[in-house]
C-alpha positions as CSV (number, residue, x, y, z in Angstrom):
1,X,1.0,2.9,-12.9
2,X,3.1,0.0,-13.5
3,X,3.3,-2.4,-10.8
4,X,6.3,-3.1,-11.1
5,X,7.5,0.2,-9.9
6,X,5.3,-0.3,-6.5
7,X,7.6,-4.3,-6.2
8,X,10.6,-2.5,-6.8
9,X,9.4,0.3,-4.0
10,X,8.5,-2.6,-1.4
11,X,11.9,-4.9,-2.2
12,X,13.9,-0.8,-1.7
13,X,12.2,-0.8,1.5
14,X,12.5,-4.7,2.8
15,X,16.0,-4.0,2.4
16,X,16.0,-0.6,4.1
17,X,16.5,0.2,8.0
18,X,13.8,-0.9,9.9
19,X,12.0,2.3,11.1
20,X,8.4,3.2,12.1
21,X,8.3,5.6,8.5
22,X,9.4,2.6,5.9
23,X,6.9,0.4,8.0
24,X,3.9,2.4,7.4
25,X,4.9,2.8,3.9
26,X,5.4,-1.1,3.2
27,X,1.7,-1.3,4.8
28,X,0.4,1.2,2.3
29,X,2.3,0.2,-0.8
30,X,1.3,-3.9,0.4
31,X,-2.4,-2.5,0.6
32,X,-2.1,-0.5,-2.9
33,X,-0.2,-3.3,-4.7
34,X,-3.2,-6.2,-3.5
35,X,-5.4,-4.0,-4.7
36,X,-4.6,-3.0,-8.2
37,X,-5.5,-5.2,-11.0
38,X,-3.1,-6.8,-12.8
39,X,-2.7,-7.6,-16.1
40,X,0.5,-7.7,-18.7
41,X,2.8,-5.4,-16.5
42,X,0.5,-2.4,-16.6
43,X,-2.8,-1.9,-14.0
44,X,-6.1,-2.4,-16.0
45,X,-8.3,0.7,-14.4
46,X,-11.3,-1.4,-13.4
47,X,-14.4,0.0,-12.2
48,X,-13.4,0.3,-8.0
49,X,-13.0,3.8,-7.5
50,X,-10.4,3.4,-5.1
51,X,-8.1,1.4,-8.1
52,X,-9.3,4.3,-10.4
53,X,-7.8,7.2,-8.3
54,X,-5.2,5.1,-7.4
55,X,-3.8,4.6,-11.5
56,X,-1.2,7.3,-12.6
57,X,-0.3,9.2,-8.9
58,X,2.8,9.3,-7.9
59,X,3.4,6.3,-5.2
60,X,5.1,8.3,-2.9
61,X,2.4,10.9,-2.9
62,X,-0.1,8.1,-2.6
63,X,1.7,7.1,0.3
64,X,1.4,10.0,2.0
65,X,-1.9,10.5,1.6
66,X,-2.6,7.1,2.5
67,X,-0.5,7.2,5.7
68,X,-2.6,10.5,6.7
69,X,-5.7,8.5,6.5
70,X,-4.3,5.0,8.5
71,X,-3.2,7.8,11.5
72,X,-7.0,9.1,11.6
73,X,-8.2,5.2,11.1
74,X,-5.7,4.4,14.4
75,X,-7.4,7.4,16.3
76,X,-10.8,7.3,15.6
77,X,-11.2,2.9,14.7
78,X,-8.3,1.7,17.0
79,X,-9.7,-2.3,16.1
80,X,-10.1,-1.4,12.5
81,X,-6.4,0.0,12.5
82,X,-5.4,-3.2,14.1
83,X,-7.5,-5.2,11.7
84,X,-5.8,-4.0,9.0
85,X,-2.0,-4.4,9.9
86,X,-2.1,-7.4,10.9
87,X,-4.1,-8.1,7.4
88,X,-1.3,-6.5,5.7
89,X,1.3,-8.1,8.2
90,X,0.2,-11.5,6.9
91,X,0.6,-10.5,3.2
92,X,4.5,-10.8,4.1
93,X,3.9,-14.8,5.5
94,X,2.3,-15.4,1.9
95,X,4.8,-13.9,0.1
């Protein structure tokens, strides 16, 4: 997975309607992109396991698997869930 296909994803989707779908999806792809490796354009596989299954999936598929999970985390660890976007939330103030 090249990371610069997940930037060019997230700058598609800063310019895109505002919308509760492309929302979630920035969170996910912010929360994929910080943490995957980087080294000279492509993602050095690492040894987290999350980075690991993460390399070579299609990011829209990730996505959506991803966004499954964050609606359980909302449901069953509301302050976790909130944690966690407003985590990702501040990614857009340093960037």
């Amino acid at each position: 997975m090249n990371i610069e296909e997940i930037n060019e994803e997230i700058r598609g989707l800063e310019s895109a309607e505002t919308n509760w779908g492309n929302v979630q999806r920035l969170a996910l792809l912010y929360t994929v992109r910080d943490h995957l490796p980087q080294t000279t354009g492509e993602v050095d596989v690492g040894t987290d396991e999350f980075t690991r299954a993460c390399c070579g999936v299609n990011i829209n598929s990730l996505i959506n698997v991803l966004d499954e999970h964050m609606q359980v985390i909302h449901a069953v660890y509301p302050k976790e869930y909130s944690a966690l976007i407003k985590k990702i939330q501040s990614l857009k103030a340093d960037s």
